[in-house]
N, C-alpha and C positions, 0 to 999 in steps of 0.2 A: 420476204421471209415470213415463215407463219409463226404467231404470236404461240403461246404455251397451250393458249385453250383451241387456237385451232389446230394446231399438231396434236394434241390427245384426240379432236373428234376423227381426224385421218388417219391416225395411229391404230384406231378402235376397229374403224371399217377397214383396215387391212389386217385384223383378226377373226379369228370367230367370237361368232358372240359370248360362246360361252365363257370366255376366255378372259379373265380380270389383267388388265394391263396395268390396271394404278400403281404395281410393287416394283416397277424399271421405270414408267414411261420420263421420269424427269431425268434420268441417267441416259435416255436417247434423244431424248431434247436437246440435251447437252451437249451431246455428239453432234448431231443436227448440226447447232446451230455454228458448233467449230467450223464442219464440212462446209456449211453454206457462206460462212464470207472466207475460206480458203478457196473455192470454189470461184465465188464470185471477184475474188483480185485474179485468180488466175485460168480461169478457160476462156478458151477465144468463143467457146459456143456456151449454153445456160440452160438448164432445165430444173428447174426444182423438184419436180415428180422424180427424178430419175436419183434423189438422195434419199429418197424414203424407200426405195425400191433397196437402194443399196443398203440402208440401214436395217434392211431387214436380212439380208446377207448376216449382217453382221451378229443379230439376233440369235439366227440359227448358230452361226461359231459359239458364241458364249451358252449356251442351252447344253446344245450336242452335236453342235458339228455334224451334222447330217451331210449338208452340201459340200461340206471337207472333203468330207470319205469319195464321193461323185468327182467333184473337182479334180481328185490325184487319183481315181482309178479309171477316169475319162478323159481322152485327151481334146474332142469337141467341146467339151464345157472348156478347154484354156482355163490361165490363170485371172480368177474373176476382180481381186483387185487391179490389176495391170489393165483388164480391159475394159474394166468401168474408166478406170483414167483416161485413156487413151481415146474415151468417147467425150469428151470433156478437152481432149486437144491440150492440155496442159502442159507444162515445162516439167522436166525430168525432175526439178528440185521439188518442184509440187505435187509431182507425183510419189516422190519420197517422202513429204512429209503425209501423204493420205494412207502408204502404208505403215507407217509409226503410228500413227492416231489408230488407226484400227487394232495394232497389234496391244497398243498400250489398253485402251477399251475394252479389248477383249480380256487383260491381265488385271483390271481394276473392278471388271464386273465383277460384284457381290451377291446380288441374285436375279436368278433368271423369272419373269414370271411364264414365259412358254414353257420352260422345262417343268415347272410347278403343276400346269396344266394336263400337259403329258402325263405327267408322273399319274396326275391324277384320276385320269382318264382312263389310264388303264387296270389303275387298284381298285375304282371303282365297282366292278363286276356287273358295271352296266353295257352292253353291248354295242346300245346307239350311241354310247358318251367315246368307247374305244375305237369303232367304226366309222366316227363323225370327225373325231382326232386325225386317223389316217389317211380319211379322204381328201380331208384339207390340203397335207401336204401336199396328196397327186392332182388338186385343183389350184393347188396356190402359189406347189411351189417351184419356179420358174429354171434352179439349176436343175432338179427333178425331173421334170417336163424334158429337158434334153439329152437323156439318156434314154427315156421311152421310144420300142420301135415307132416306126409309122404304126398310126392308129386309125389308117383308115379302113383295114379291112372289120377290127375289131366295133368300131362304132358301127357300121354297115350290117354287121351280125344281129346287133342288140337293138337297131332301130328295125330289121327287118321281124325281128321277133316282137316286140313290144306295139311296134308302131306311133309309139307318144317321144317325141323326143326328149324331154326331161328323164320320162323313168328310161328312157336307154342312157342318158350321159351319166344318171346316180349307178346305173346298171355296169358300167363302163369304169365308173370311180372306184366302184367295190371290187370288181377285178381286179384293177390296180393294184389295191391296198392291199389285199390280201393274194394275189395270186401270181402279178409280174416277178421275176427274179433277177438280179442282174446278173452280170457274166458270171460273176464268181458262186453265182447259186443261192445270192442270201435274199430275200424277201425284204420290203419295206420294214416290218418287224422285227426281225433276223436283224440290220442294219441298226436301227432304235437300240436293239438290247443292248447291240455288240455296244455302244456309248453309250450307254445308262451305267452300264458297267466301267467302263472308262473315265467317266467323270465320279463313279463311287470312290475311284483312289484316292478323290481330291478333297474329300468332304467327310466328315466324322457323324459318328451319334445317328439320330434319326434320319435325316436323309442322306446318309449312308444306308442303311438297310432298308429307306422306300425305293432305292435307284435298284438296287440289288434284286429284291423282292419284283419289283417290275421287270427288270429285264429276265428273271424266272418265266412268268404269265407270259411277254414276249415269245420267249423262244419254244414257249409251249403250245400255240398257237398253232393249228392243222388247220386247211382250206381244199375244197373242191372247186375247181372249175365248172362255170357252168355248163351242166348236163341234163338228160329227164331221170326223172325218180317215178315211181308210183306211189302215190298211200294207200299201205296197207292196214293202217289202224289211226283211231283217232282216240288220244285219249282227253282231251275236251276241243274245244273249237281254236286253240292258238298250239296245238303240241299232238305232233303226230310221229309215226313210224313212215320211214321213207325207205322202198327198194331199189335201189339202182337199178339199169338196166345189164349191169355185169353181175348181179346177185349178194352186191354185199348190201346189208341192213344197217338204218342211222336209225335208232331210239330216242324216243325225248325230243324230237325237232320244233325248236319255237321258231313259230312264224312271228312277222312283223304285226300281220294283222288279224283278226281273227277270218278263218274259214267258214262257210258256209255248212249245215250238216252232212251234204251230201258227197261232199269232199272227198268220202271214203273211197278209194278203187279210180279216182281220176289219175290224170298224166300230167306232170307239171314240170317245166325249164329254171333251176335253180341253181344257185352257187351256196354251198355249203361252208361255215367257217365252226369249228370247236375252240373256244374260248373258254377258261375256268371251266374245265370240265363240262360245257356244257356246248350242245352244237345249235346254230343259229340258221336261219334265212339270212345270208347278206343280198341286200338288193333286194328288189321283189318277183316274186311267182308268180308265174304263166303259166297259165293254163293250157293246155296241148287237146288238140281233137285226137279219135283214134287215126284219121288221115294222116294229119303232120307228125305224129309220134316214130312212125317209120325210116320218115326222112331226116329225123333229127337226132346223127349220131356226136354225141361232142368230141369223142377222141377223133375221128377223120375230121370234124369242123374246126378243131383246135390245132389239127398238123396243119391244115390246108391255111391256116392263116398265120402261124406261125412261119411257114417256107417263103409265105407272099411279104412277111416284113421282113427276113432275112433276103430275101429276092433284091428288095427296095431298097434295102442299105447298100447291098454291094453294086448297087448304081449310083451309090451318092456319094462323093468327096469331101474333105474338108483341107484345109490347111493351118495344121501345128501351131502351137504360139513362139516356136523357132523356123518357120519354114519349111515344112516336112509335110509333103501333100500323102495324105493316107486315106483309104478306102474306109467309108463309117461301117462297113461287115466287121473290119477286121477290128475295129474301135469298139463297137458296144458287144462282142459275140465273141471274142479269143482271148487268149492270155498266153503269154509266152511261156514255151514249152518246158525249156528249161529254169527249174524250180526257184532258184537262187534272182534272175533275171526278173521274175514272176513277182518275186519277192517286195522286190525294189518299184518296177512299174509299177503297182499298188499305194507307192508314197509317191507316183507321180517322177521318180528318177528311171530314165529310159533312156538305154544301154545305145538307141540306135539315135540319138540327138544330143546335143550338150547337157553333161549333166554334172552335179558335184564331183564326181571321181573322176572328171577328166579335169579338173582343176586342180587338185589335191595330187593328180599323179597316182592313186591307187589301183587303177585297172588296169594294168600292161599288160597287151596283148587278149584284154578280152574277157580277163581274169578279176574277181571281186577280191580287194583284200580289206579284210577287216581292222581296220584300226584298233590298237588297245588291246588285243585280243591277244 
């Protein structure tokens, strides 16, 4: 079992640095160290890495529920405490009491220091503090990670273009953050606000109106895929005028780093994000000859990889956490047609597998009835 001071230096390195952990980290020590001798009286198998992994589960529940929302609107993610148990080999009694302890931890949290950082992150009106925030999660975080299509035509894109593989994976991360959508249409951001907002119910006074206020700046958030722009003006070496190659114009674009003078009139491969009213470089700029500029259309580059991860899922399987083999096309890419049904799958209750209303006796024949109503 790790002692206090070594769970903080473990706890640190599975944040970002920016990221001050001192205002929880002894409230998940404590959880810790419950898990690790209910754990240890009862799995037949033992990993101790695989409770800090879950404790960071847990993390995100008390914060905002990110991997909630993923959990019950994906049926490949399964239920994530049942299946951490269930890797742990434990007796149903102890797997009962793993779900209490989390429900109880997540009702006894009084502050979050992720959510803190988040929050701050994005009131900041720093770009790399909001950008560095988001890519974490699509670097870090692991029920995240399995909702994303196959990623290998996308990496394949940004390393042929780049040719360095670091700036293609950071190249690769900013896409993510700012440009993946899941089924229902909403953005990594989109997602964040909708719970900033949902945790504002819960809390008064000031950080009430910083939750609120963030998830504003969230949902106001625009991004370009990467594409080529020209510059057409430069109004000092980090903030230029950028033309698409469909003719619309971005003003005010701050680059990462500063340009060279002669910058003006070349061809460059960027992803666009407008944050607080102002529009960024995410990721870095490439530079394009007049040769590659022709061959490089991103709306055909971005169908043709799009079709090839949609291709890839409806080759892949999975099996239910009830036993219902389903096609992963039909998992990360559809939603049930009729609205009501739609409704429900969303909180993870599906109409075609055991669910509350076939216990309760409320859906005869097919039918939702609303209790109370």
């Amino acid at each position: 079992m790790f002692s206090i001071d070594q769970f903080i230096s473990r706890w640190k390195q599975l944040h970002h640095p920016t990221m001050n952990v001192d205002g929880d980290v002894a409230f998940f020590y404590q959880l810790y160290v419950r898990l690790y001798h209910l754990i240890r009286q009862e799995a037949k198998c033992f990993d101790n890495h695989k409770i800090l992994h879950f404790l960071l589960y847990i993390e995100n529940t008390v914060a905002v529920g990110i991997d909630g929302v993923y959990e019950y609107r994906y049926r490949c993610v399964g239920d994530v405490d049942s299946r951490w148990c269930d890797g742990f080999d434990m007796s149903a009694n102890a797997d009962s009491e793993v779900h209490n302890l989390v429900g109880r931890a997540v009702a006894d949290a009084k502050y979050s220091a992720l959510r803190q950082w988040m929050v701050e992150s994005v009131l900041s009106g720093d770009f790399s503090r909001l950008s560095e925030m988001l890519a974490w999660f699509v670097r870090e975080d692991k029920i995240l990670q399995q909702v994303f299509p196959d990623l290998r035509c996308r990496k394949a894109m940004f390393m042929q273009l780049v040719g360095n593989k670091q700036t293609a994976k950071n190249m690769l991360w900013a896409d993510l953050a700012f440009n993946w959508h899941d089924k229902r249409g909403d953005s990594l951001a989109n997602t964040i606000a909708k719970q900033f907002r949902y945790e504002a119910s819960f809390v008064e006074g000031k950080e009430k109106t910083l939750l609120k206020e963030a998830a504003e700046i969230l949902d106001a958030i625009r991004s370009e895929r990467l594409d080529t722009y020209t510059v057409i003006e430069m109004k000092d070496e980090r903030t230029f005028t950028l033309l698409h190659r469909d003719g619309r114009m971005f003003s005010d674009v701050i680059f990462p780093q500063p340009m060279p003078e002669n910058a003006q009139g070349c061809h460059i491969a960027v992803q666009l994000v407008t944050y607080n009213n102002k529009t960024y470089i995410s990721g870095s700029a490439v530079r394009l000859d007049k040769e590659a500029l022709p061959t490089w259309n991103g709306e055909t580059n971005w169908n043709d990889i799009v079709q090839k991860e949609q291709d890839a899922a409806k080759l892949t399987s999975f099996t239910t956490t009830f036993g219902k083999r389903m096609c992963l096309y039909d998992d990360l890419y559809t939603v049930p047609e009729d609205p009501e049904e739609a409704y429900y799958a969303d909180m993870g209750i599906h109409f075609d597998e055991p669910n509350i209303f076939d216990f309760l006796g409320g859906r005869p024949n097919g039918r939702v009835i609303y209790f109370g109503s």
